[in-house]
Each structure stands twice: as structure tokens, then as C-alpha cells.
C-alpha positions as CSV (number, residue, x, y, z in Angstrom):
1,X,89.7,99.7,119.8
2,X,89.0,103.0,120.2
3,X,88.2,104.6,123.5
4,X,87.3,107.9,125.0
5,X,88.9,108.3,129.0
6,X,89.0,110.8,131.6
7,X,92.6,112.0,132.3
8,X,92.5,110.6,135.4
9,X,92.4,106.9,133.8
10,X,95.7,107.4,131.9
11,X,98.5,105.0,132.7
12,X,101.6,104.8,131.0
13,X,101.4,102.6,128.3
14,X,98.4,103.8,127.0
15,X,98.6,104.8,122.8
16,X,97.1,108.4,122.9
17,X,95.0,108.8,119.6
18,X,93.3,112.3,120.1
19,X,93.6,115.2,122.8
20,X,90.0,116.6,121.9
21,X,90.3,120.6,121.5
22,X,92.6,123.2,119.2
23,X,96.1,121.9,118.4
24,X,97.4,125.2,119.8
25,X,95.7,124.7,123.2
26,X,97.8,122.1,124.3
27,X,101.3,121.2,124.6
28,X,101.8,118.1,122.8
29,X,102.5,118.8,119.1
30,X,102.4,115.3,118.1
31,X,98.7,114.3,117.1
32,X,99.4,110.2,118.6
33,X,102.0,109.0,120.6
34,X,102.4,106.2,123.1
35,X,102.7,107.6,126.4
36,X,105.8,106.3,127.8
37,X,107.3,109.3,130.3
38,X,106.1,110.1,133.2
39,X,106.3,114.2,132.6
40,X,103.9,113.6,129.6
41,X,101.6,111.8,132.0
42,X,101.4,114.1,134.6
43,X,100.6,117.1,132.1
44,X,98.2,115.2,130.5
45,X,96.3,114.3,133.8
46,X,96.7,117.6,135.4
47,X,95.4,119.8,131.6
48,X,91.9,121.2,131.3
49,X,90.6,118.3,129.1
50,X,87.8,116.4,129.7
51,X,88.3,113.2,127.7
52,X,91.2,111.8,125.8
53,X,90.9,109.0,122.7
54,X,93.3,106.2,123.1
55,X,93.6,103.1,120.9
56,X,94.2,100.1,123.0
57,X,95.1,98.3,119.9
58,X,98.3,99.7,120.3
59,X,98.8,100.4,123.4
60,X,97.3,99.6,127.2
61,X,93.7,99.3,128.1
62,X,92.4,101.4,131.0
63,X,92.3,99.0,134.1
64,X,89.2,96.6,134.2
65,X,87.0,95.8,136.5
66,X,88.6,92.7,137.8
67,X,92.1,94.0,138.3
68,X,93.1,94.6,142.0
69,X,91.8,98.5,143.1
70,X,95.9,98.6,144.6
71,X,96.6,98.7,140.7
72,X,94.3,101.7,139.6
73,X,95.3,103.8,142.6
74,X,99.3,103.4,142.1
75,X,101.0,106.1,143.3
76,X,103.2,108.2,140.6
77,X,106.6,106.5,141.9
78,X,105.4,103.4,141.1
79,X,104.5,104.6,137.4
80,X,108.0,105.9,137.4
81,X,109.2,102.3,138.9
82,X,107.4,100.7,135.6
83,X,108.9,103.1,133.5
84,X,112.4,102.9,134.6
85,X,111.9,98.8,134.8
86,X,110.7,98.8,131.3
87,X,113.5,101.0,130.2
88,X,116.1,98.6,131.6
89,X,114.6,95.6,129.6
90,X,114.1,97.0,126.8
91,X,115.5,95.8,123.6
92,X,118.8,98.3,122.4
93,X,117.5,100.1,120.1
94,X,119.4,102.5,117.2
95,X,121.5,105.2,118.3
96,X,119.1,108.2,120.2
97,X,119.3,111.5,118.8
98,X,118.8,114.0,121.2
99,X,117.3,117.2,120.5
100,X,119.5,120.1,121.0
101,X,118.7,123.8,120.3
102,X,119.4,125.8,116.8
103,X,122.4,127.4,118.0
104,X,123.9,124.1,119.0
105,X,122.7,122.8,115.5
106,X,123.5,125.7,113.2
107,X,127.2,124.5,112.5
108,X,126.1,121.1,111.8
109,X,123.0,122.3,109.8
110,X,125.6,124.6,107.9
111,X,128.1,121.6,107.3
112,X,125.1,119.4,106.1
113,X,123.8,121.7,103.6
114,X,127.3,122.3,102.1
115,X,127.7,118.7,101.6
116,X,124.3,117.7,100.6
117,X,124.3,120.9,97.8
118,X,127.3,119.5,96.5
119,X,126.2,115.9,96.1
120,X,122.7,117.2,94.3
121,X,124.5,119.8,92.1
122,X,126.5,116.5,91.0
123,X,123.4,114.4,90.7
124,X,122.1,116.8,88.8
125,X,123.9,118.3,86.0
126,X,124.8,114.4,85.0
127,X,121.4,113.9,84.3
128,X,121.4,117.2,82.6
129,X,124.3,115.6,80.6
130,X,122.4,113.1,80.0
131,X,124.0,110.7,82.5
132,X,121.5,107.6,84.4
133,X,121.0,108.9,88.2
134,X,122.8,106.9,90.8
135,X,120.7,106.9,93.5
136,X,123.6,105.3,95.9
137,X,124.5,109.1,96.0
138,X,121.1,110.4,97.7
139,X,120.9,107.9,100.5
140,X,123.6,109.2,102.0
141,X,122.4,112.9,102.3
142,X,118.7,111.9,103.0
143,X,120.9,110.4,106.1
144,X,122.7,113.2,106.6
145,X,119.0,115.6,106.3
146,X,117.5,113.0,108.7
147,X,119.7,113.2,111.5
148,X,119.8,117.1,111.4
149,X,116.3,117.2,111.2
150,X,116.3,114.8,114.4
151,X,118.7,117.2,116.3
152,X,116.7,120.3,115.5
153,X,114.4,120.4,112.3
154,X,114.3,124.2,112.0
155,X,118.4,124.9,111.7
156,X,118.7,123.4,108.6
157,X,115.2,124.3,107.3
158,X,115.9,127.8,107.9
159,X,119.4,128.3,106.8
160,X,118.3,126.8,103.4
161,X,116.1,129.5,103.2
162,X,119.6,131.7,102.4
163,X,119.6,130.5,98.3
164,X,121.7,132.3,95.6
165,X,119.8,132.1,91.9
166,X,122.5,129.4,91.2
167,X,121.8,127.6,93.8
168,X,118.3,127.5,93.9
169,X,117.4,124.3,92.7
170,X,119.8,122.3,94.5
171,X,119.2,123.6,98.1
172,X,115.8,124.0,97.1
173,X,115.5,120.0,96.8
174,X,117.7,120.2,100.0
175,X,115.1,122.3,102.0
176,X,112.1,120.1,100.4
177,X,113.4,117.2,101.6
178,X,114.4,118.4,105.2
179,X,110.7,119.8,105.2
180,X,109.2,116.4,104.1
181,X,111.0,114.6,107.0
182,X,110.1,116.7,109.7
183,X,106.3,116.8,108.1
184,X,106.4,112.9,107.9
185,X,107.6,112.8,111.8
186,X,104.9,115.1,112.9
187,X,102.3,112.7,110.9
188,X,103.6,109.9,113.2
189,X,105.1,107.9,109.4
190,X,106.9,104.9,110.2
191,X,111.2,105.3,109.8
192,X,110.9,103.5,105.8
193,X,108.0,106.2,105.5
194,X,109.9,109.2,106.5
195,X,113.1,107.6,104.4
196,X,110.6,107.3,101.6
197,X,109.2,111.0,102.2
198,X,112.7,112.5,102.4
199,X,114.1,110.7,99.0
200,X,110.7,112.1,97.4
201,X,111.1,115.2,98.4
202,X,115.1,115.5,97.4
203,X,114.2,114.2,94.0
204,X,111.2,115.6,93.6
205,X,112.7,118.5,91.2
206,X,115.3,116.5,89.0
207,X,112.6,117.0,85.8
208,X,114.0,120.8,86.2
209,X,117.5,119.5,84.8
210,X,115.1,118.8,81.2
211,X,114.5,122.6,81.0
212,X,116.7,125.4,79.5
213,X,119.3,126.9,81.9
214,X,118.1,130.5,80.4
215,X,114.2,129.7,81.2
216,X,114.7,128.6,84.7
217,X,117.1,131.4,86.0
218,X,115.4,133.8,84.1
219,X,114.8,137.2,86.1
220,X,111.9,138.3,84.7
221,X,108.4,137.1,84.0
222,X,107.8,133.5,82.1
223,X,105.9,134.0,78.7
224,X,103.0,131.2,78.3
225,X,105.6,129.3,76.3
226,X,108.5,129.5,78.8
227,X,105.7,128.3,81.5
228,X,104.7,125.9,79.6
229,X,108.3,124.4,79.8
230,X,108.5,124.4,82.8
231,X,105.2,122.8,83.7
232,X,106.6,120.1,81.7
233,X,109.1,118.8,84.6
234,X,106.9,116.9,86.5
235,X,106.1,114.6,83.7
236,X,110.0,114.8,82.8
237,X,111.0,114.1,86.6
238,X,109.2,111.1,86.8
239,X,110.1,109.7,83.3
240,X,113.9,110.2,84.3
241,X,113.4,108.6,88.1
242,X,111.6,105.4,86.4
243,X,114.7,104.4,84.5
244,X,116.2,103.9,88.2
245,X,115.7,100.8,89.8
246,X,115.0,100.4,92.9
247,X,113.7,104.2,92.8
248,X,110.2,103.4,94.5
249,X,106.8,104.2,94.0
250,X,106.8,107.3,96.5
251,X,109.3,109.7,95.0
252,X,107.7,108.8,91.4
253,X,104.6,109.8,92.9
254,X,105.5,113.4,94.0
255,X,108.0,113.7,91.4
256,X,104.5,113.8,89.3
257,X,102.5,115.5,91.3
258,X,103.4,117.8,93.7
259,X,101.9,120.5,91.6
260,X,98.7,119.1,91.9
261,X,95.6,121.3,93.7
262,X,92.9,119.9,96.1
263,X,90.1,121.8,94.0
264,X,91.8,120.4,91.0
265,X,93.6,123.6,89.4
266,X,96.5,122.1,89.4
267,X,99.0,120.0,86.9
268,X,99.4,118.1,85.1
269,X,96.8,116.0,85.4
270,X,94.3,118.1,87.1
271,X,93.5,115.9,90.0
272,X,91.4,116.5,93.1
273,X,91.6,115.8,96.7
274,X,90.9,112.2,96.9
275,X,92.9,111.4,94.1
276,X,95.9,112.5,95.7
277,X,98.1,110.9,97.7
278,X,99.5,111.7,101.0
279,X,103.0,112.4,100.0
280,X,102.2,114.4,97.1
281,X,100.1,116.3,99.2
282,X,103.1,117.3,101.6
283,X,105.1,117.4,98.6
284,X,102.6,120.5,97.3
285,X,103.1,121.7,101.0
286,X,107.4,121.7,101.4
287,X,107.6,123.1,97.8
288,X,106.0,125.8,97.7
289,X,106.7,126.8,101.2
290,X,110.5,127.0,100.5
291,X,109.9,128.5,97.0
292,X,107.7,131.7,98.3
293,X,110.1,132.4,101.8
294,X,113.2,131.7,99.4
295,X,114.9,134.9,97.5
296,X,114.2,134.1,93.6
297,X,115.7,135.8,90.3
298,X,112.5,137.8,89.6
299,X,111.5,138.4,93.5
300,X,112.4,138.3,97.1
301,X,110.8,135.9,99.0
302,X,108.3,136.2,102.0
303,X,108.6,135.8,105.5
304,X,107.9,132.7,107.1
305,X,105.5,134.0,109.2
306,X,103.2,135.6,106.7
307,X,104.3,132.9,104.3
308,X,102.2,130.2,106.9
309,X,99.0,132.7,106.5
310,X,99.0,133.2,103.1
311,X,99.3,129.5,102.6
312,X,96.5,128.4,105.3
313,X,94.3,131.4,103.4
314,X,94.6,129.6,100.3
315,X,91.2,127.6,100.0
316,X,91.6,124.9,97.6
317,X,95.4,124.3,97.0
318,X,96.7,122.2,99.9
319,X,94.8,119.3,102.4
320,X,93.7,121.2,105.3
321,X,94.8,118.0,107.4
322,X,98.4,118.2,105.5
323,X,98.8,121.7,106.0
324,X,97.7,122.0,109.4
325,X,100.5,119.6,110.4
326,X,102.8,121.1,108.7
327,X,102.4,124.7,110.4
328,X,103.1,121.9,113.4
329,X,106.1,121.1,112.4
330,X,107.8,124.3,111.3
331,X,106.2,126.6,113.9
332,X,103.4,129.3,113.8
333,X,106.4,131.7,114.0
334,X,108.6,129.8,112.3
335,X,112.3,130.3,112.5
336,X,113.3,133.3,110.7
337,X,110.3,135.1,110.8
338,X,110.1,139.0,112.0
339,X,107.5,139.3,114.6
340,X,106.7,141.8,116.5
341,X,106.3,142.1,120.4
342,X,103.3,143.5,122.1
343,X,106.2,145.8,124.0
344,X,106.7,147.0,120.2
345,X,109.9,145.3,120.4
346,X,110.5,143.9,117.0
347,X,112.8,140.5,116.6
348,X,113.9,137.5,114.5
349,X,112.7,134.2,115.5
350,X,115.7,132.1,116.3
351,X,114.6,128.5,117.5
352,X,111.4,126.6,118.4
353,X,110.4,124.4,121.1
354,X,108.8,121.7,120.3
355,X,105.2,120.9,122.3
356,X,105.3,125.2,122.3
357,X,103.9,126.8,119.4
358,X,103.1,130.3,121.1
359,X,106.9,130.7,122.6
360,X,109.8,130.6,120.9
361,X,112.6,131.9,121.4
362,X,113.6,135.8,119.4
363,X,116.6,137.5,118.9
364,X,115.0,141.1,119.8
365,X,116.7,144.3,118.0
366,X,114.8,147.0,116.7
367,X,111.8,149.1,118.6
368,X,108.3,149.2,116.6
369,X,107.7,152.3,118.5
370,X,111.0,154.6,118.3
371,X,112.0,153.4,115.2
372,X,115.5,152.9,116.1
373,X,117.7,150.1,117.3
374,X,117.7,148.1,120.6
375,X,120.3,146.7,122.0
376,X,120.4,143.2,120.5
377,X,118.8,140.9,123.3
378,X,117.8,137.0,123.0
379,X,114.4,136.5,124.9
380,X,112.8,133.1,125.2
381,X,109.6,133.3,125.3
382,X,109.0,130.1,127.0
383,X,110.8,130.8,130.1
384,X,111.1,134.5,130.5
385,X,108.9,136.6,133.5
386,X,108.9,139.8,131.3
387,X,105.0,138.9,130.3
388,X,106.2,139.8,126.8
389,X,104.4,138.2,123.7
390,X,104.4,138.0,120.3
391,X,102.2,140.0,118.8
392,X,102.1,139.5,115.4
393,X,104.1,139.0,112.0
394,X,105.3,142.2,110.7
395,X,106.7,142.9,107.1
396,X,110.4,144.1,107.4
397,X,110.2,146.4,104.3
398,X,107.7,148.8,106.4
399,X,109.6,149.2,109.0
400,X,112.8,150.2,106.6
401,X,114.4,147.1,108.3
402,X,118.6,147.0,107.6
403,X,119.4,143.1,105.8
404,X,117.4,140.9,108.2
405,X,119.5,137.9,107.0
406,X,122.9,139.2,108.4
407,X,121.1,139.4,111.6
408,X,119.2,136.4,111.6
409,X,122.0,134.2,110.2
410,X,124.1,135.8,113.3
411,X,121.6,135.1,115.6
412,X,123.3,132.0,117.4
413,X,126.4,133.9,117.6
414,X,125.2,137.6,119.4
């Protein structure tokens, strides 16, 4: 059941449905949770929110009229007593990842990437050869993806970002998948969903293996022909995945139709919103996110940040509800993006913290307002005095900017 409280009525326990108000205003980036830690309680009770929607289906009820008063008015050490108690009895659970920043990630991303581009590059070109997939060889790597993603979704996410032509497809499906995982966490998807969302989105290209090497790396425009072809590998994609068994109905799904459009422009079957599922809705999302940010034969790619805006100014291609998660997920400055400080410091965003959309942390280097260099200076946004901000995205190329991907990949090193 479905209830709307003051903040003063939470209690630990409690399933939190809906903090009423923009996503950006408060600090919780997940949009349910169960409220089990005593730090989230105490932000939530002390924030400038009226009323709060909790589902005491899944979680505690607010305290009833025949429970002793001694109960409601429990002081916060005895909400910390219940927490630590309920800790201690708890069932073991799996293994806890703990959450560590991109620097601390970024050689584990690195190894991850090598491994899983070389296990997809396999997968691959045998069924370009003509060979059955064995899909014993993607668990593994959606493991791998899963547990980097865990650590800290934006190292990995980012550093796929760095494709050569030849390795486009491969780290592509590498980035898609990372992207569907961390997209399928911030949705609050069960562990089998986010499994299922992160084996979707690895295989979600293999139909490209049924087109000609010379049409997909071609560095040039497509002719109406050569497009054609290569519309063709969703329909080819799913046909090769539904000789696997075992493959699941999810990464057919968005093998088919992650091209598809909300206002129905897409292919190839032209469907609309409704008709849509979920996951090939976030497929639509993670593919063409990594595909416009990522370098291609025929043109460089975008910046995150103004990669996020275009996309959100795109009425009718992605679910609003889909999207809007997403930008969640990956950051409204998203790592790698060049931004700009309202000092007219310009930087590279190099990490996130999560719950903290407005304040990551940048890897400052060039001045806006000189045009020259700064010395190279890592500010964090979310605990620095300076009163700095970001001010805005800002397009490298105008500023004559030197290769922002030597800097940016150096980032957890200066």
C-alpha cells in the first residue's frame, strides 16, 4: 500500500517509493530504496520536502495508533541500535562490493576491457565464420562488466569511450553492456534483471558480424544501399542469437529492437512507445550514447556532456522515463566531459559521486579567459570551499583545445 508521510514519520525500514520534487534537487539518485542506514535517514528527515511516498508492501508501516508513544519518539541511537542489531542477524549475503573512486578503478576498468574485447572479438568473427555462438563465453565478462560497474560504473564506461575503427564494434558491445547494467541498477531491476540487461546489451550488435567488413568500417558516407545493409542487423542479430539455447527472451528482444523510436520512426518494425519494451528502450538509450561520444571512421564523436542534451532534446526517439534515468546513472557531467568553470577555469570531468549530480570531481587545466594553460589541478566539487561551479559544457574544438584524451585518460595519474 501506498502512502504519502511527513519526514518526520520515517523509520528505518520503511521502502521509500517517491521523494516528490526534481531528481536534481535531492541527494538520493536512486528513485526507491529501502531505507536501511541511518545517514540516509537523517538527510531525509532534516531535507526541505514536505511529504515522502513509501510502499509499506515492501517495507515498514509508519507507527499506528496503538503502538506505545516510547516507540514513535525513539531517539536516533536507538534507530542506530535496530540497525546494527539487524545487521548482526542478518542472513550472509554475496560478497559486498564497495564503491571506490575512478582513479582506484581505472586499472581494473582498463584490465576488464582488455579482456572482455578479446573474448567478443572471439565471439564474434566465429559467427562471422559461420561458427554457432557459445554463450558459456559471455557470462563470464558480463561478470567481469558487473563487478566494475559495482566498484565504479563511470571508469569503465568512460575509458570505452577511447575506440579505434577496429575496435569499434567489440568495445562498442563492451560499453553497451556496462551502460545497460548501471541503467538497470539505477531502475532498481532485480540481480537476474541486470544479468539479463547486461547479456542484451553485449549481444545486442552480433547481427553486425552479417554485414560486409568494407560497409561497416567504411569512412565515408553510406549510400541508401550500404544503409540498407546495415539496417538489416537487427533482424540478423536476433535470427543468429535464436539458434542459441538458453539465449533468453531479453537479449532477443533488444537484439531486434534497439533501433526502434518512441514516435515510431524507427526500425525495423516501426513500433511505438507502448509497444516497446523496457529493455529495448535502454538498449535505444546505451547504443546510441556510446556511438555519438565514441570516435567513428567518418567522424569524431561528441562530448558527453553535450552528448546528454542533444539526446534529452530529441522529442520522440527515447522514453522520457528511460532516459531520464539514464542521465542518472552516467552523470549530468558525465565523466569525460569538458566543462567549464564559472571562474573560466576549463577542465575534464574525472569521477562522479553518486547521490551528487551537480559536483563531481574535474581535472582543471586550461583558463576560458586567458586562453592559455593552468597548472593542472584536481578540484572536487563536492567538498572544495573555493565556491567554484560548473558552469556549463563547452566544445573543445572552440577553444583550440590540445588532444583532450591524453589528458583525460591521464587524469588519475596527475
Amino acid at each position: 500500500m501506498l502512502k504519502r508521510i511527513a519526514p518526520d514519520q520515517l523509520r528505518l525500514g520503511m521502502y521509500v517509493q517517491e521523494i516528490p520534487g526534481p531528481w536534481m534537487n535531492h541527494p538520493f539518485w536512486r528513485g526507491s530504496f529501502k531505507l536501511e542506514k541511518y545517514e540516509d535517514l537523517k538527510t531525509l528527515r532534516s531535507a526541505k520536502i514536505e511529504q515522502i511516498l513509501i510502499d509499506t508492501t515492501k517495507g515498514r508501516d509508519i507507527v499506528m495508533e496503538d503502538e506505545p508513544k516510547a516507540a514513535a519518539a525513539a531517539p536516533a541511537t536507538a534507530e542506530i541500535a535496530a540497525e546494527t542489531a539487524s545487521e548482526a542477524t542478518r542472513p550472509k549475503q554475496a560478497k559486498i562490493v564497495v564503491h571506490v573512486g575512478a582513479e582506484q578503478e581505472r586499472v581494473q576498468a582498463a584490465r576488464v576491457l582488455t579482456g572482455s574485447r578479446r573474448a567478443i572479438m572471439t565471439m564474434f568473427n566465429e559467427t562471422r565464420m559461420g561458427k554457432a555462438l557459445d554463450i558459456r563465453q559471455a557470462m563470464p565478462v558480463v561478470q567481469e562488466i558487473t563487478a566494475s560497474v559495482a566498484r565504479n560504473s563511470g571508469a569503465l564506461i568512460s575509458l570505452a569511450r577511447l575506440k579505434t575503427a577496429d575496435d569499434y564494434t567489440y568495445l562498442h558491445s563492451v560499453a553497451v553492456c556496462a551502460m545497460m547494467i548501471s541503467l538497470a541498477n539505477q531502475l532498481g531491476m532485480t540481480p537476474q534483471q541486470t544479468k539479463q540487461a547486461g547479456m542484451a546489451g553485449l549481444l545486442h550488435d552480433v547481427g553486425k558480424m552479417a554485414v560486409p567488413l568494407d560497409i561497416l568500417n567504411k569512412p565515408a558516407k553510406l549510400t541508401e544501399e550500404e544503409f540498407a545493409s546495415v539496417r538489416m542487423h537487427t533482424v540478423q542479430g536476433h535470427g543468429i542469437l535464436q539458434q542459441i539455447e538458453g539465449i533468453g527472451e531479453v537479449a532477443l528482444d533488444v537484439s531486434l529492437h534497439h533501433h526502434e523510436k518512441i514516435d515510431g520512426s524507427g526500425y525495423p518494425f516501426n513500433l511505438k512507445a507502448d509497444s516497446i519494451s523496457i529493455m529495448a528502450k535502454m538498449g535505444a538509450v546505451c547504443d546510441v550514447y556510446d556511438a555519438i561520444t565514441s570516435n567513428r571512421p567518418y567522424k569524431p564523436g561528441w562530448e558527453p556532456g553535450h552528448s546528454v542534451k542533444r539526446m534529452a532534446n530529441n522529442q520522440g526517439h527515447f522514453d522520457e522515463t528511460i532516459l531520464e534515468a539514464f542521465i542518472k546513472s552516467v552523470g549530468i557531467f558525465p565523466t569525460g566531459s569538458c566543462v567549464v568553470m564559472q571562474s573560466g577555469k576549463v577542465g575534464i570531468v574525472i569521477d562522479q559521486h553518486p547521490g551528487s549530480l551537480l559536483t563531481p570531481k574535474v581535472k582543471v587545466f586550461f583558463s576560458a579567459l586567458t586562453m592559455a594553460p593552468l597548472p593542472i589541478e584536481i578540484i572536487d566539487l563536492a567538498t572544495t570551499r573555493s565556491g567554484d561551479k560548473i558552469a556549463s559544457h563547452v566544445d573543445p574544438a572552440k577553444l583550440h583545445l590540445p588532444n583532450l584524451e591524453t589528458i583525460w585518460a591521464s587524469a588519475a595519474i596527475a
